[in-house]
N, C-alpha and C positions, 0 to 999 in steps of 0.2 A: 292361125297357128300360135301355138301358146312356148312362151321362152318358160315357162315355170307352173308349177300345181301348188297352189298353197288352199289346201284343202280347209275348210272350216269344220267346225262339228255340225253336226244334224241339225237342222232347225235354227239355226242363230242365223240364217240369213238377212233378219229384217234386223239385228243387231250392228251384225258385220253393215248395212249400209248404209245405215244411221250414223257410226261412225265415220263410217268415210263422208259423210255432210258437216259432220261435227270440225271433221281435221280440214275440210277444205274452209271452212269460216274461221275456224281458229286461224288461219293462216292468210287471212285474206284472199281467197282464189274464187271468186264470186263476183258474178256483174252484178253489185246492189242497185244499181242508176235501174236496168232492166229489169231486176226484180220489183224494185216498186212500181215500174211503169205497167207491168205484164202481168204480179199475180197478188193472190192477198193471203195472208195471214202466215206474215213471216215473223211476228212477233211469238204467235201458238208453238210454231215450228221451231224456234228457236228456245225457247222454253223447253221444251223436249228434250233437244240434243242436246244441250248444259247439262242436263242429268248425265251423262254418259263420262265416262273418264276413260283413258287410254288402260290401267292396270287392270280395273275389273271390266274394261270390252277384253282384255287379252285372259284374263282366267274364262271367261263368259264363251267366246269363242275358240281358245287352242292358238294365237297364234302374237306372236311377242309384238306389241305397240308400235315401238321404230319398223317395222315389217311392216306393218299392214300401214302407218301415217306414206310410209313411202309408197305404196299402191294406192292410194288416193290423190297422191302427188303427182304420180304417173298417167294416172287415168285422164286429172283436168289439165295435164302437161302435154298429151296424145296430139297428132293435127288431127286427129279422128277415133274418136273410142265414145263407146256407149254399152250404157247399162241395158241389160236385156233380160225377162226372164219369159215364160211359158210355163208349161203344165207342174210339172217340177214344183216351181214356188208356190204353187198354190194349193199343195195337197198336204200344208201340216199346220198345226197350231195357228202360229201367226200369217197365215195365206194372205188376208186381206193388208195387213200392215208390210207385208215384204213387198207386195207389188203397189203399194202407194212410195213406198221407200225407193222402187227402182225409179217409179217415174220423177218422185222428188230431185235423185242423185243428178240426171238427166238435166232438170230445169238449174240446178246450182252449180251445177257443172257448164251450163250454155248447151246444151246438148239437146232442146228441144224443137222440133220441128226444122232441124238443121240438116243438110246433103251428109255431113260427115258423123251425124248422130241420131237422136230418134225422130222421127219423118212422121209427120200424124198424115193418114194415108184417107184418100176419099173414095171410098166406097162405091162398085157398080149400085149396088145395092141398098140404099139406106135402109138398115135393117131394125134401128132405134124405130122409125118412122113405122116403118112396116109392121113392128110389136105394139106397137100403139095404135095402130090401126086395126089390128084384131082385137084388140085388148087382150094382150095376153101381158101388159109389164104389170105383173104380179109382184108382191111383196110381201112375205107374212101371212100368205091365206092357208097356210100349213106351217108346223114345225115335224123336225126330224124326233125319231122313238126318243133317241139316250141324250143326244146334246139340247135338244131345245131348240135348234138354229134355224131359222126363217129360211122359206123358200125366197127364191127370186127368179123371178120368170120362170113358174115350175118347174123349179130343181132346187136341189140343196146339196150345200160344197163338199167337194170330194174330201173333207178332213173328216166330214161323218162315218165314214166306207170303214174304217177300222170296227167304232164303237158297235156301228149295227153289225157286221157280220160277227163277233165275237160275242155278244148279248144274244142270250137265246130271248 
């Protein structure tokens, strides 16, 4: 149950949680010791978010800088919160960067593979395994009519569905 709606604009999702990596480093709320023991390239990563500044994420997204530093504050302040996304995030523009950005928020947050955050789950079924076993993990053996965009494992991302049904 949600205490509040603080609505973003369309598409700024992978903005919106970029920031909130950006305000949890600025403020020191990060296990560095377990970042360097667990993952790598948090120097690319960090790179990145230095771009971002509180006034233009807040013209960029709709919603005032002190607001949302505090929702980032809250989130790695939770005994239990995690970033979550599904079909939603993956059906505009930035698809691929908003759901690297959730699972990023997740690991900078301590939130990965944790009982009170995101649980990497083991499959009846290894299904990686099983596409390799047909060869079906495909990449690039097609592109879509209008964008150009590579299949992957025959299919191409639902951000295409606009351009082709409105292109004759």
């Amino acid at each position: 149950m949600a205490s509040e709606d603080l609505a973003i604009r369309p598409g700024t999702d992978a903005t919106s949680l970029l920031e909130e990596i950006r305000v949890l480093v600025e403020h020191d709320r990060i296990d560095l010791k377990w970042m360097e023991r667990e993952t790598r390239g948090r120097s690319e990563v960090q790179s990145c978010i230095d771009a971002f500044s509180p006034k233009n994420v807040e013209r960029h997204i709709g919603i005032q800088a002190e607001t949302f530093e505090g929702i980032a504050l809250e989130f790695v302040s939770a005994p239990s919160s995690v970033a979550y996304s599904r079909m939603g995030s993956g059906t505009f523009k930035y698809a691929i960067l908003t759901c690297y950005a959730v699972k990023l928020l997740n690991i900078v947050a301590g939130r990965l593979d944790k009982v009170v955050g995101a649980m990497l789950p083991f499959p009846a079924i290894n299904l990686y395994r099983l596409v390799r076993l047909a060869k079906a993990d495909t990449f690039g053996s097609f592109h879509s009519r209008i964008l150009g965009l590579p299949e992957t494992i025959g299919d191409v991302s639902a951000t295409t569905l606009a351009e082709e049904m409105e292109t004759p």
